[in-house]
N, C-alpha and C positions, 0 to 999 in steps of 0.2 A: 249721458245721452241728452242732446240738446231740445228744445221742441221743437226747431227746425227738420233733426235727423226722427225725430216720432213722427210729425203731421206726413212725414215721404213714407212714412210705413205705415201710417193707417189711410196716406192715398187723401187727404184732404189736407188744404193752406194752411200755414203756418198762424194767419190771424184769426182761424175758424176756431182752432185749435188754444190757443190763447183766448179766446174768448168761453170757451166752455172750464177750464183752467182757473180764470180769474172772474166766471160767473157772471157774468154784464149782459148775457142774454142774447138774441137774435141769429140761433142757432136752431135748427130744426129737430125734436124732440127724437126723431130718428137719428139725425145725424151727431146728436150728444149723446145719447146711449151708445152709439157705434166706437166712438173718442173716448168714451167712460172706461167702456169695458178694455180699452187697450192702454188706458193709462194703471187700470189695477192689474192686467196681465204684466207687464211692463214694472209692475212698482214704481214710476215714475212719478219723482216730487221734483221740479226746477229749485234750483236754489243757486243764483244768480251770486249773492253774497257771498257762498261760500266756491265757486266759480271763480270771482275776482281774486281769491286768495292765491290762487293758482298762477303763476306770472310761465311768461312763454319759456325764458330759463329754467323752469322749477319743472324737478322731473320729481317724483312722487311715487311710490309702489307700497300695496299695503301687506300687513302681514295680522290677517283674521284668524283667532283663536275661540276655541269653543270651551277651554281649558276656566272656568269660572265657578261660578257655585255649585249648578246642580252636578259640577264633577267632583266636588270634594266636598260638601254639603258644608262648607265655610264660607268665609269672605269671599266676595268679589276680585278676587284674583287669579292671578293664572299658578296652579295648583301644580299646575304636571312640571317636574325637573327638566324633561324633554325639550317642551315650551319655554321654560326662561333660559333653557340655554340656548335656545335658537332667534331669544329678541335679538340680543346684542351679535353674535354673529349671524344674522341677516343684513343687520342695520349694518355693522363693518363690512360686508362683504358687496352690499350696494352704495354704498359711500365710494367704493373702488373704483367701480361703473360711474359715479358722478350723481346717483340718485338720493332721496332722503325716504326714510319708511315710518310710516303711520301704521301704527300696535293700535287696533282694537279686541276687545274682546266682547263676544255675544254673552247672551246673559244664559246657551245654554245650545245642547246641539243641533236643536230644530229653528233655531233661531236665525232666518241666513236674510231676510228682508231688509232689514240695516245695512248690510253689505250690499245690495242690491241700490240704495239707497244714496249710500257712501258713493261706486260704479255711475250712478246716473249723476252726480253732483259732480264729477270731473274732478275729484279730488285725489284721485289715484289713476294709472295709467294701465294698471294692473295688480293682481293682489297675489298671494301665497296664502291658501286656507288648510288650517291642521283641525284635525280634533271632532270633525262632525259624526252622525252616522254614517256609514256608508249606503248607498243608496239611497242618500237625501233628493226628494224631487226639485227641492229649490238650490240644492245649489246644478243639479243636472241641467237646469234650466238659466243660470248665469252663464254655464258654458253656453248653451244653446242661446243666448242671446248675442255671444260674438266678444265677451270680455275678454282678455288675454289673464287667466288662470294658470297657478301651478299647483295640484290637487297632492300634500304631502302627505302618504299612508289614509289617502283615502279611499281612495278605488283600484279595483283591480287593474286598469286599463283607461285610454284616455279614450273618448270618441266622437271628440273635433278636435276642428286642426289649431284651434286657441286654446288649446287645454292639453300641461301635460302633467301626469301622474310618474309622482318621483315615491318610490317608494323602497325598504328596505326587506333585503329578501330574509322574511320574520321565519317563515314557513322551515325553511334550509334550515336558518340556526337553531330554532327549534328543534331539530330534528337530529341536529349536531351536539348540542344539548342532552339530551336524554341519551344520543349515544356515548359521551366519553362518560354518563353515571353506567349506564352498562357495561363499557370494558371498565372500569374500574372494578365490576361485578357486585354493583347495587342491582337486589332483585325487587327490592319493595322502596315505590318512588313516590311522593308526592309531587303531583304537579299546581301549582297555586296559580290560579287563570284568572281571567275574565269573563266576563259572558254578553258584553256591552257587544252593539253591532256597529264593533268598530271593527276595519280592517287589520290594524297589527292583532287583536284579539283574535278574530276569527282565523287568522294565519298562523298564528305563535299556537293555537289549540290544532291546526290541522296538523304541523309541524310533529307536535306529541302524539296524535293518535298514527301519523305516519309511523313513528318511530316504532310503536307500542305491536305497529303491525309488522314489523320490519322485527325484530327481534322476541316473537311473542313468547319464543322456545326460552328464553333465558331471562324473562321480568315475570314475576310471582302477582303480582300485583301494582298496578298504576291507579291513585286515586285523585280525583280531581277536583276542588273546591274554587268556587267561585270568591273573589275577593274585589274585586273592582278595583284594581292598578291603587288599593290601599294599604298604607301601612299597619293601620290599626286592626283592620279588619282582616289581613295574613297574621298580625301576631294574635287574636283570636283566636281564629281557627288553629293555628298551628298549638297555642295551649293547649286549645280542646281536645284537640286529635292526640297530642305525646303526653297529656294531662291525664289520661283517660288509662288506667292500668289494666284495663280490659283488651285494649286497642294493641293489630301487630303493630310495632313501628314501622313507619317507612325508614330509612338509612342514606336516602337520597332527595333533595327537592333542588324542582326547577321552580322556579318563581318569573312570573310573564313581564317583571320589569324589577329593576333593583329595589326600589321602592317598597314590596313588598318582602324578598329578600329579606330585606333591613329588618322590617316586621317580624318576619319568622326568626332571623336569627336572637333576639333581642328574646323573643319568647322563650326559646332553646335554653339560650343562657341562664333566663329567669326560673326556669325548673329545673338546672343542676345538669341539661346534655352538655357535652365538652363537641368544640365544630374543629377539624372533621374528625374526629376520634371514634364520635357516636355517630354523629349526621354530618351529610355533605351536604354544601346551598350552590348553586349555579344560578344568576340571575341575569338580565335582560336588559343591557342602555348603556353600563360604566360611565353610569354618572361620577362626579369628580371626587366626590369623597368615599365610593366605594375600594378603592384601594389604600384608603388610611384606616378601616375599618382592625376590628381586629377578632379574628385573622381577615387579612384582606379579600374581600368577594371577588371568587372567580364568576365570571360573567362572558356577555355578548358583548362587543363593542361596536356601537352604533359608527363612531366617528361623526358627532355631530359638526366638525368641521365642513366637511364635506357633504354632507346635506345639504346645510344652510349656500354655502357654493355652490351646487348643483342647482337648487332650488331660485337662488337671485338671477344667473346667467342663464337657465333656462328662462324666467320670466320679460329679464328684460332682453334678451336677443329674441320674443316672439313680439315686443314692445316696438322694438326695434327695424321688426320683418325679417332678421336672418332664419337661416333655416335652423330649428330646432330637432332634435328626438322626442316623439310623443308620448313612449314611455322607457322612467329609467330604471330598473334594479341596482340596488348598492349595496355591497357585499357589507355583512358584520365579519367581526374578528374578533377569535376567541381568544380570554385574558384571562391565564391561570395560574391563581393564587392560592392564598392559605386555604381557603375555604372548601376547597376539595378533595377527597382522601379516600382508603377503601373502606368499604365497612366493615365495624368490628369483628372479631371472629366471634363466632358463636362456642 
């Protein structure tokens, strides 16, 4: 946003507006309060400098991630499998288009002002943001300032005509999920979740308890641990839980992302369960080395190809002004490997 296009929204000149900005005075204490409080609504920092970077060829779309520390309590990096598989085909897939993508990452998922920041400096034309809460009020309010967004697995629903939510139907497979452990005739399931207020969490857990209701005559028991989309913290729990020679086993686990999957199975292994002989794993994304695993993980398959596609063409055809879909469902497909089996007999 320039402060030509602010001083028309807050209704006073362009030099007024520049003058409370750059401080030089002769501005009436009313009417700099009035400028004030619409430059902090607004997040509005000018940065001319970074402006000039920007050439009138230079088409630019960003791709904001929240995937950093406080999601993997590590480095400052992007943590999720999900997320670095969708830098590089973002960036392949709007290089297509003609455009170039700018990867940042927040330092966390409340963090959406930098982005805000990024939008008003004209450094990008438009962004794709993954990874926040769901019902964040600041990014609800990027859309509602007029950015052209693509909201990925964030929200249920988009609710302006510059925002669309591209999202994967978690809820379905989930729910597809728990049923092939039931006709196989797992009665006792672990399901290893999340509990973050994110959307695939809140979806992949509605998914399960749909199921749970959908079949209640024939599952003994479904139990549900919270793991945070972690490796470390699903082969925990799953120790704890088949560790425990008090405990019934479960004979089935879904796991809300391969990721942790991989956790549990690694645990399995490390206490002498044979997969699927004793336990079956079902997980969530077929990340790329889930079918070299051994046995190879039967899973959800997001098809991050096609995401990342869905997501650049929607973004830059609303860039663009073509008509877009304002919300998309993307089907997963199911990929079944060693990892799934019936349970032992008794």
């Amino acid at each position: 946003m320039t402060t030509e296009e602010l001083a028309k929204i807050i209704g006073v000149s362009r030099v007024t507006l520049s003058k409370v900005i750059n401080g030089v005075g002769g501005v009436s204490p009313k009417t700099e309060a009035k400028i004030r409080k619409y430059i902090d609504e607004y997040n509005f920092e000018p940065n001319s400098k970074a402006r000039s970077l920007v050439g009138k060829e230079e088409q630019i779309i960003g791709l904001f991630s929240a995937y950093s520390e406080s999601y993997s309590g590590a480095s400052k990096d992007i943590s999720s499998h999900f997320a670095t598989e969708l830098v590089n085909l973002v960036a392949n897939s709007a290089q297509k288009r003609g455009y170039k993508t700018l990867v940042y990452l927040t330092d966390g998922e409340k963090d959406v002002k930098s982005i805000e920041r990024i939008f008003n400096s004209k450094l990008v034309r438009g962004a794709i943001l993954l990874g926040y809460n769901t019902g964040n009020e600041d990014i609800e309010r990027i859309g509602k300032h007029g950015y052209p967004i693509v909201l990925l697995n964030q929200e249920r629903d988009s609710h302006y005509k510059n925002t669309v939510a591209v999202n994967m139907d978690d809820q379905i497979s989930a729910y597809f999920a728990i049923e092939k452990l039931v006709e196989r005739g797992h009665k006792d399931i672990l399901y290893i979740g999340c509990n973050r207020q994110r959307l695939p969490a809140i979806r992949r857990h509605e998914g399960v308890r749909s199921a749970l209701e959908k079949y209640r005559n024939k599952i003994d028991s479904l139990v549900e641990v919270d793991c945070d989309f972690n490796e470390q913290r699903a082969y925990d729990e799953t120790k704890k839980i088949f560790g425990n020679k008090k405990n019934k086993k479960p004979t089935g686990i879904f796991a809300a992302n391969d990721v942790m999957a991989i956790g549990a199975m690694n645990a399995l292994k490390d206490l002498g369960f044979k997969i699927p002989d004793d336990v079956s794993i079902i997980g969530f994304d077929d990340i790329p080395m889930s079918k070299y695993l051994t046995p190879g993980l039967t899973t959800m398959r997001c098809g991050f190809d096609l995401i990342a596609t869905t997501c650049v063409n929607s973004l830059i055809d609303m860039i663009e002004g073509k008509e877009v879909v304002n919300h998309v469902e993307l089907p997963a497909k199911f990929m079944e490997r060693g990892s799934l089996g019936n349970p032992p007999k008794k």
